[in-house]
C-alpha angles and dihedrals in degrees: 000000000000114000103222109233117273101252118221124289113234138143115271114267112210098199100217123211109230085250081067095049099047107041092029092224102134112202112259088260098050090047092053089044093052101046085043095056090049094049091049105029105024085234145081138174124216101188118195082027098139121016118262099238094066089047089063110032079060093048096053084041092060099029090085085042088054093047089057092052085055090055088052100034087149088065101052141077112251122193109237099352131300107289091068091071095224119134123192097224124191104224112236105282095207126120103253107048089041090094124176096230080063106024102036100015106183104212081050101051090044094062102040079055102059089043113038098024138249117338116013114210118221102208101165119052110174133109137235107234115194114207119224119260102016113154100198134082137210123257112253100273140157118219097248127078098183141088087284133198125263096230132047113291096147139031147194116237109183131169122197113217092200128051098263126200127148094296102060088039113275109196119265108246126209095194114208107010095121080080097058102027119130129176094245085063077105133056123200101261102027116096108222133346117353111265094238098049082058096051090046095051089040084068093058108028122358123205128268132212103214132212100228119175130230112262091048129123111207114191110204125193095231081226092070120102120247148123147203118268129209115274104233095192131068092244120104107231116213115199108183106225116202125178117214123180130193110249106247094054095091100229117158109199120120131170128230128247145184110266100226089066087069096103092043089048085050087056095046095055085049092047093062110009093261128143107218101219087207136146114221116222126195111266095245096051098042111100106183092191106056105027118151112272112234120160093169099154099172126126114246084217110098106182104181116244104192103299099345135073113232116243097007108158113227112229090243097063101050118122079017 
């Protein structure tokens, strides 16, 4: 018997009509495909998700932004390290660029709902942006470093500002690893997933680097495996990387913001439904560039199990 050939791994894209989009009310089978791929893959697509104009007009906007933190690479948080060419960069915090299709997107908002419950909080708001020619890539990694949940409590909203596919750097994906993911996935002194857990998990399911167009929102469960890839082309790629938790998690980050963005924040979470965990900081002392990087997703809740705390964080693995 011929064996058909195996087809290509990838996230689930969900194609939304510009009604979706707009009114952020998915049809009942795109919500249960959406709520399904992020319970099985860790991962799920909403493509047409924000309108292209606004993509663009926000990537010219940060381009020169990104070109000043390469003047002063010794100032800024790198993931990984230098080498891999990835900047976490803050988005410009100013009125006009902080559009509701981005900053309070309604199909997104829709899903983390009925999965997480009312109210979903953003409490990281940066972006990954990806230099141009960069020939190294991250270790296999999930974005929290803590005695984590089994089930969905965060997720990664981001939002590429360029069309990505592998050679721009789409992100590795590890589909499926949220169901599998423990917190001894990581060791101290090793930077990222065991070795052997990934070569476990290559065996069943390896990863994909996945084509997504401009103009797509991808949630991502942060348990979920992945890593940055090298950027071919002489671009920088900016991908925006927001954290939204669901409320009852306990999680106490918040990100600072210019005060005078305290009306428009009260609009966004209007807009979808979401609640901004934000601390508001006087106009004159706010410096959006070179704010301080913190991606401490852990819950302030420590209920004892046995001898350990649950979710403590271990010194080693902050600003991970």
């Amino acid at each position: 018997m011929t064996v058909p050939p195996a087809t290509p791994d990838g996230p689930v894209v969900i194609h939304l009509s510009d009604d979706e989009r707009d009114t952020g009310v998915l049809t009942p089978l795109h919500m249960f495909e959406a709520i399904d791929a992020f319970f099985v893959d860790g991962v799920v697509v909403l493509e047409n998700a924000v309108e292209v104009k606004y993509i663009d007009a926000l990537n010219e906007r940060m381009i020169p932004d990104t070109e000043e933190l390469k003047r002063n690479a010794d100032k800024i948080h790198w993931n990984q390290g230098r080498a891999k060419g990835n900047v976490s960069q803050n988005p410009p915090l100013e009125k006009e660029y902080m559009y509701p299709q981005i900053y309070a997107n309604k199909p997104a908002a829709a899903v983390m709902a009925n999965i997480f419950g009312p109210r979903p909080q953003i409490r990281y708001i940066r972006t990954n942006t990806l230099v141009g020619n960069t020939a190294d890539r991250q270790a296999v990694h999930k974005d929290c470093s803590f005695d984590h949940l089994s089930h969905p409590f965060h997720m990664a909203l981001n939002i590429s500002l360029v069309d990505v596919s592998p050679e721009n750097g789409s992100t590795e994906l590890w589909l499926g690893t949220p169901r599998i993911s423990e917190y001894d996935d990581t060791a101290p002194g090793i930077m990222g997933i065991r070795p052997e857990r990934l070569e476990e998990r290559r065996k069943v399911r390896p990863p994909c680097y996945p084509s997504i167009k401009r103009g797509s929102v991808v949630l991502r469960d942060i348990r979920t495996w992945h890593a940055g890839m090298p950027n071919h082309t002489d671009k920088t790629r900016i991908m925006l990387a927001f954290g939204y938790q669901a409320a009852w998690h306990g999680c106490t980050l918040r990100t600072p913001v210019p005060e005078s963005l305290r009306e428009t924040i009260g609009q966004l979470e209007e807009h979808n439904n979401t609640e901004f965990c934000v601390t508001y900081v006087p106009d004159d002392q706010f410096d959006n560039l070179y704010s301080a990087f913190n991606a401490d997703f852990s819950s302030a809740i420590k209920p004892e199990r046995g001898s350990v705390q649950w979710g403590a964080v271990p010194s080693w693995q902050k600003g991970y």
